[in-house]
C-alpha positions as CSV (number, residue, x, y, z in Angstrom):
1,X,0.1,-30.7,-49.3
2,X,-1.1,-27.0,-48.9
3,X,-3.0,-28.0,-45.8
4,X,0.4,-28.1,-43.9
5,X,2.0,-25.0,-45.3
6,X,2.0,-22.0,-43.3
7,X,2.7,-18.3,-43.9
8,X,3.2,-15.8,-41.1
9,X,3.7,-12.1,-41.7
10,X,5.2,-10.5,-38.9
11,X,4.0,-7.0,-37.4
12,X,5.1,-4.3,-37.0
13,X,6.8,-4.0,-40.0
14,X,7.4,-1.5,-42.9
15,X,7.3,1.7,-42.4
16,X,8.5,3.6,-38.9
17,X,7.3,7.0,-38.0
18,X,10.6,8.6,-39.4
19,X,10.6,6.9,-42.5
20,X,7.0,8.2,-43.2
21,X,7.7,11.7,-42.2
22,X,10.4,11.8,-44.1
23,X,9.4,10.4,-47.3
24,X,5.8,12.6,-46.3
25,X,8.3,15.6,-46.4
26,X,10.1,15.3,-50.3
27,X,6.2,14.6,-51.6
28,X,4.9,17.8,-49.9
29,X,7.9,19.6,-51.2
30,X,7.6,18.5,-54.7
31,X,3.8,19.6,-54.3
32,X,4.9,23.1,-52.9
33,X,7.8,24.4,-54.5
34,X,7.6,22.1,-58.2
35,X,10.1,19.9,-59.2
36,X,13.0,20.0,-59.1
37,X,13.4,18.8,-55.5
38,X,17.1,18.1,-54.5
39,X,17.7,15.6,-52.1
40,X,21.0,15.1,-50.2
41,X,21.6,10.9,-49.7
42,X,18.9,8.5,-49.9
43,X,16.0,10.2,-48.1
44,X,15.5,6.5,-46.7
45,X,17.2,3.4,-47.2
46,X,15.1,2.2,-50.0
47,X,15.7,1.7,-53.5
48,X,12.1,1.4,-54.4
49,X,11.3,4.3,-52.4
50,X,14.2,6.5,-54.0
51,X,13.4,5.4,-57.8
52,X,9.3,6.6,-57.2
53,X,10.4,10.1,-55.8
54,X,12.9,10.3,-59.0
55,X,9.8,9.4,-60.6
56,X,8.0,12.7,-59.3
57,X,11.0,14.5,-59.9
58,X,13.2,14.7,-56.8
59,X,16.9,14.7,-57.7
60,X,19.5,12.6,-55.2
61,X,22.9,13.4,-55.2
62,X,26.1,12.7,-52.7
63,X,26.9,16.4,-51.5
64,X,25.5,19.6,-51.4
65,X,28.4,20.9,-54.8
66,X,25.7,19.3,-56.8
67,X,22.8,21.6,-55.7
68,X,22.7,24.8,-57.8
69,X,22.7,27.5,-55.3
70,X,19.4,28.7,-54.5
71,X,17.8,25.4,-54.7
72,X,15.8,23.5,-52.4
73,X,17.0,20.4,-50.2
74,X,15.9,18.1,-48.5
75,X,18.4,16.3,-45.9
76,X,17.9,12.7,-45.2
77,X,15.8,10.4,-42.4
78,X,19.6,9.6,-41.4
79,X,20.4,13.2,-40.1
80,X,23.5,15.1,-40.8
81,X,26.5,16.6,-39.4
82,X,26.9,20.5,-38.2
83,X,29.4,20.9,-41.3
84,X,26.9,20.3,-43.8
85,X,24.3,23.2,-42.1
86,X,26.8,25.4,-42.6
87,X,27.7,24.6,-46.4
88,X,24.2,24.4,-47.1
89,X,23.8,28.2,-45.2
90,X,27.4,29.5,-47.3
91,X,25.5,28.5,-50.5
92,X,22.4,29.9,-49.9
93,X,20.4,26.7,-50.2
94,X,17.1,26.5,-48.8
95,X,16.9,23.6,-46.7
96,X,14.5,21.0,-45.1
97,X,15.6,18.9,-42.0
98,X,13.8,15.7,-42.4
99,X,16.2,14.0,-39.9
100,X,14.1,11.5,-37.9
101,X,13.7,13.1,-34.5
102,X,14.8,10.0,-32.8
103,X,18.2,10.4,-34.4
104,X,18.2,14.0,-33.7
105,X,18.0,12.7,-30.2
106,X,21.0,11.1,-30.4
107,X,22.5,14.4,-32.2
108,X,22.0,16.1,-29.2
109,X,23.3,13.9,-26.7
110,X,26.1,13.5,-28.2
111,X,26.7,17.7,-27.9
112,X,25.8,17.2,-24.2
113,X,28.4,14.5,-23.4
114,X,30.8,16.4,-25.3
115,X,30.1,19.8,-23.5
116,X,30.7,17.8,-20.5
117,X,34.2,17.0,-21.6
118,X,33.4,13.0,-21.9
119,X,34.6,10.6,-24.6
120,X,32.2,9.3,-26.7
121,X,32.2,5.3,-27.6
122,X,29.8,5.2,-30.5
123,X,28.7,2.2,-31.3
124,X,27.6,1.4,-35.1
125,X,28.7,1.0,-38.6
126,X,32.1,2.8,-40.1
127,X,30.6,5.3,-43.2
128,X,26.7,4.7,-42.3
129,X,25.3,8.4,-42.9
130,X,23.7,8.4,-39.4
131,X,27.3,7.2,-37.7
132,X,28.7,10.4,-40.0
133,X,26.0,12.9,-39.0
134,X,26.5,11.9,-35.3
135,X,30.6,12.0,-35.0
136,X,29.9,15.0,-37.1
137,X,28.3,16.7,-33.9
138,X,31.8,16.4,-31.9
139,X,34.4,14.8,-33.8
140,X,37.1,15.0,-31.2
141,X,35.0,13.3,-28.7
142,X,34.0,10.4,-30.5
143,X,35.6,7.1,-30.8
144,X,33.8,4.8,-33.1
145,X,33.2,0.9,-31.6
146,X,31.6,-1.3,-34.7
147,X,31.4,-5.0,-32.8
148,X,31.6,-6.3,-29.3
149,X,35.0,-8.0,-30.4
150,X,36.3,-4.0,-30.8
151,X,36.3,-3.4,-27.4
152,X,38.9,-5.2,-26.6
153,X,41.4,-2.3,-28.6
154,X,39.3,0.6,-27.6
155,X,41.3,3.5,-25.9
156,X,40.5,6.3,-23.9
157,X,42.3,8.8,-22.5
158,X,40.4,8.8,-18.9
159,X,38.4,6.2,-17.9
160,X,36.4,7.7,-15.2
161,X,35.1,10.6,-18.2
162,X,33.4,8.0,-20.3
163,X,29.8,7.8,-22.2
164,X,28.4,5.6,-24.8
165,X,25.7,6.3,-27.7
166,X,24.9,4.0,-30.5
167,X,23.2,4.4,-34.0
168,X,19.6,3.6,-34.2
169,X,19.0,0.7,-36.5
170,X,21.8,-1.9,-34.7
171,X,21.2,-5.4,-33.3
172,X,19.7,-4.9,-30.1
173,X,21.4,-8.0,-29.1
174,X,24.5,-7.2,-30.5
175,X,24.4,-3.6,-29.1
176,X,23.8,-4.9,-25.4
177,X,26.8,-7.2,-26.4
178,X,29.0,-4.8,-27.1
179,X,27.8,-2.4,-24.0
180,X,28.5,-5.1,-21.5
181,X,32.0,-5.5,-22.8
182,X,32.5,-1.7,-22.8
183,X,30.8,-1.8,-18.9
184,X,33.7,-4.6,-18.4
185,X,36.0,-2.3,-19.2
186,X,34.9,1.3,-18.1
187,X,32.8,0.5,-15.1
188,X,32.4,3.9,-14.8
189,X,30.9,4.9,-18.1
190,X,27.6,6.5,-18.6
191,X,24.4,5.7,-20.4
192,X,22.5,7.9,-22.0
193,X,19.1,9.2,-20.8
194,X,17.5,6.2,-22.7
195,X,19.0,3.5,-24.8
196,X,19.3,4.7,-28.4
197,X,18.2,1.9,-30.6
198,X,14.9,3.4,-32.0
199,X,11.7,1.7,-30.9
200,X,10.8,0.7,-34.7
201,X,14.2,-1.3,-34.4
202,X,13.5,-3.3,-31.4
203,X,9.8,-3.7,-32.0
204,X,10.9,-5.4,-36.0
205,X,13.3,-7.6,-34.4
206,X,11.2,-8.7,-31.6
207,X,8.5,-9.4,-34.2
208,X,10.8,-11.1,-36.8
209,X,12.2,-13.3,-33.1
210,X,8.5,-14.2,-32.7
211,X,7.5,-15.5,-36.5
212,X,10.9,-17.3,-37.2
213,X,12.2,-19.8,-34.3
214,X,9.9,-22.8,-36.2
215,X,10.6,-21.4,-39.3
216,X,11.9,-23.2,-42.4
217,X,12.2,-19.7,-44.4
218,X,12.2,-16.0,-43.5
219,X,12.0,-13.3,-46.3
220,X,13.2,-9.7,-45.1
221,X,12.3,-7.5,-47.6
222,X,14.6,-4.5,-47.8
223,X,17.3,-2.8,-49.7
224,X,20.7,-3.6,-49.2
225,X,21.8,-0.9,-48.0
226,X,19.2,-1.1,-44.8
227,X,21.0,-1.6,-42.0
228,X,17.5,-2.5,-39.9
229,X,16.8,-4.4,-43.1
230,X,20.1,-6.7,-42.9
231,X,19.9,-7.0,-38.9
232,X,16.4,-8.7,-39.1
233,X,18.1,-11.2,-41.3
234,X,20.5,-11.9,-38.8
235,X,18.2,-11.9,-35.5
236,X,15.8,-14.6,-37.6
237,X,18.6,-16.6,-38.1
238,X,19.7,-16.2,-34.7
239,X,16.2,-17.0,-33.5
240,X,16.2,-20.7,-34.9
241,X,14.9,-20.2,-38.8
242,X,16.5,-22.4,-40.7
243,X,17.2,-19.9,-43.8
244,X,16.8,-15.9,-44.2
245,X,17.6,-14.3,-46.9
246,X,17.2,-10.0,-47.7
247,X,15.2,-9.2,-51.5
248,X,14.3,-5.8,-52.4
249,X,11.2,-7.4,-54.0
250,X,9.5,-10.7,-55.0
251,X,11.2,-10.7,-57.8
252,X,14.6,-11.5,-56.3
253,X,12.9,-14.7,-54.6
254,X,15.3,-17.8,-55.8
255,X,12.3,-20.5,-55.9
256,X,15.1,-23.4,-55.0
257,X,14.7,-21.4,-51.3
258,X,11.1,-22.9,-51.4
259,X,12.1,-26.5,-52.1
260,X,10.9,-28.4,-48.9
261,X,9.4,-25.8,-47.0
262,X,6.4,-25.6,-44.8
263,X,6.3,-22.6,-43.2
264,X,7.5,-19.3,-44.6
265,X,8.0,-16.1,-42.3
266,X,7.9,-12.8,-44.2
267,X,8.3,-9.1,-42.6
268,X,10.2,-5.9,-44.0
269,X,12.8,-3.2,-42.5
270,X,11.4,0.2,-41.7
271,X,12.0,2.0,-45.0
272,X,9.8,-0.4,-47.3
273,X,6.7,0.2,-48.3
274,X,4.1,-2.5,-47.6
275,X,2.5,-3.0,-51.3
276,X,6.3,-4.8,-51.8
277,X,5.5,-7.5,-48.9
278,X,2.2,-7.7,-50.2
279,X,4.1,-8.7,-53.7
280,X,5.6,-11.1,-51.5
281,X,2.7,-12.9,-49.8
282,X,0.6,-12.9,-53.9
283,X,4.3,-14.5,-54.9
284,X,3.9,-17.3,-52.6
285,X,0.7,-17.5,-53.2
286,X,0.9,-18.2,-56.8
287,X,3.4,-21.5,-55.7
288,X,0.8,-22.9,-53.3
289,X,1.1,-21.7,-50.5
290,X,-2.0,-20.3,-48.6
291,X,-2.9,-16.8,-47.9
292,X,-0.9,-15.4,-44.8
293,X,-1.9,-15.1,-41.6
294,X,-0.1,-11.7,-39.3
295,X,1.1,-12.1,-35.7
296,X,1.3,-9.0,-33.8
297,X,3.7,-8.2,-31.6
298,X,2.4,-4.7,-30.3
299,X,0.7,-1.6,-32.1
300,X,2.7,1.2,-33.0
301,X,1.1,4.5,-32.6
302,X,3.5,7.3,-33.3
303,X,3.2,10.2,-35.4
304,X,5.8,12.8,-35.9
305,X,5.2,16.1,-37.2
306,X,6.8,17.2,-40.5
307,X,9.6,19.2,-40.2
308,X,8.9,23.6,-39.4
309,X,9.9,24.7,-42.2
310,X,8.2,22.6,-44.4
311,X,4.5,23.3,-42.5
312,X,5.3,27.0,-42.4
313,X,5.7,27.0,-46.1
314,X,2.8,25.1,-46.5
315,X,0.5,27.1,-44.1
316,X,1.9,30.5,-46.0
317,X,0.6,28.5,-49.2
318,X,-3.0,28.1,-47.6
319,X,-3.4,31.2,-46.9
């Protein structure tokens, strides 16, 4: 019966204020400089989002010896190491910085640890382009820690000079995990000013935590290559829902997931644009269940500016 059936959309969701700047800065550069617009990495981790910029004529590629020299480029929400500023300078490429400023953050504690002469346990995923851009900052200072179960092998060479930072888009529970081991074992290590994981993160996994401990179903949508997309799987499962499963789009929906179900949860990592949840909810509403009702966890409010270069181009264009 349709009377019992019950569909909760969890908010936030979709899009963080990084996300949006940054997609925000490859439009406004295909506007102000014509296509092509070269961007290095996906600008977020979105396939939807990647394959509409395409579209409009940005080009993606893997490393800055694709860019004809001269060109424009954009480098991703995930933020990038030292090394590739300076290739990007030795080629003459003009570039815009739409690292998220929360990972930028990060960037620049990780200088200050290292200009204190401390070793840097951070923790995140081997090969993520954040984890990259970070150890890029101070390579011989950073030791990378992926799980709580890595502690037990981690090494340093003084315990007493110890500091700890951690990609943005983690497990908060996982990432407390793993610092209370490390605090086991380095009583003396340091935090940093404020815990890294970015408040989009916490605030989509504390929402997902709320929609799915009396769910039968949750439905992340995100790309596979999200890593907040992936974690919110994980937390709803670990928050009682009975299944979760990750789709880039309704379309991926397998309807034997539906069979028996009551109540469906539904919320979406911080690079996916709401009209693909929205596909979601019509989805389920085409199989009979009834329109969705949203819990809100807290309003987010945050805004970040687009990146200097980009407005003084475009005020030099208003002019």
């Amino acid at each position: 019966m349709t009377e019992s059936k019950r569909v909760v959309v969890a908010a936030p969701r979709g899009y963080c204020a990084g996300v949006d700047r940054a997609v925000v800065t490859v439009e406004r550069a295909l506007d102000l400089y014509g296509a092509p617009v070269y961007v290095r990495k996906q600008i977020v981790h979105n396939r939807h989002v990647v394959e509409d910029l395409e579209a409009r004529g940005a080009i993606f590629v893997d490393e800055l010896d694709e860019v004809p020299t001269g060109s424009t480029v954009v480098f991703s929400a995930h933020g990038v190491s030292p090394a590739v500023h300076t290739q990007a300078a030795e080629r003459g490429l003009k570039t815009i910085d739409a690292t998220c400023p929360l990972v930028t953050k990060v960037h620049s504690e990780a200088r200050r640890f290292a200009n204190r002469g401390l070793q840097i346990l951070l923790i995140g995923h081997a090969g993520h382009e954040e984890v990259e851009g970070t150890t890029g900052e101070a390579p011989e200072h950073i030791t990378l820690v992926e799980r709580p179960e890595d502690v037990a092998n981690v090494e340093v060479a003084d315990p007493a000079k110890v500091a700890w930072l951690s990609q943005t888009t983690l497990s908060v529970d996982e990432t407390w995990e793993t610092v209370g081991k490390l605090r086991e074992k380095f009583p003396q290590m340091i935090d940093p000013p404020s815990d890294d994981i970015c408040y989009a993160t916490q605030n989509r996994q504390s929402a997902v935590k709320q929609i799915a401990s009396d769910a039968d179903l949750v439905i992340v949508v995100g790309s596979r290559n999200s890593s907040n997309s992936v974690r919110l799987v994980e937390v709803a499962l670990e928050a009682g829902a009975k299944a979760s499963y990750r789709i880039d789009n309704a379309g991926e929906i397998d309807e034997t997931w539906l069979e028996g179900v009551q109540k469906v949860g539904v919320t979406s990592g911080a690079s996916v644009p709401d009209e693909l949840v929205q596909g979601v909810l019509a989805f389920l509403e085409e199989r009979g269940f009834p329109a969705a009702v949203e819990e809100r966890l807290t309003e987010e409010n945050l805004v970040f500016a687009l990146p200097p270069e980009l407005r003084k181009d475009m005020r030099r264009a208003e002019a």
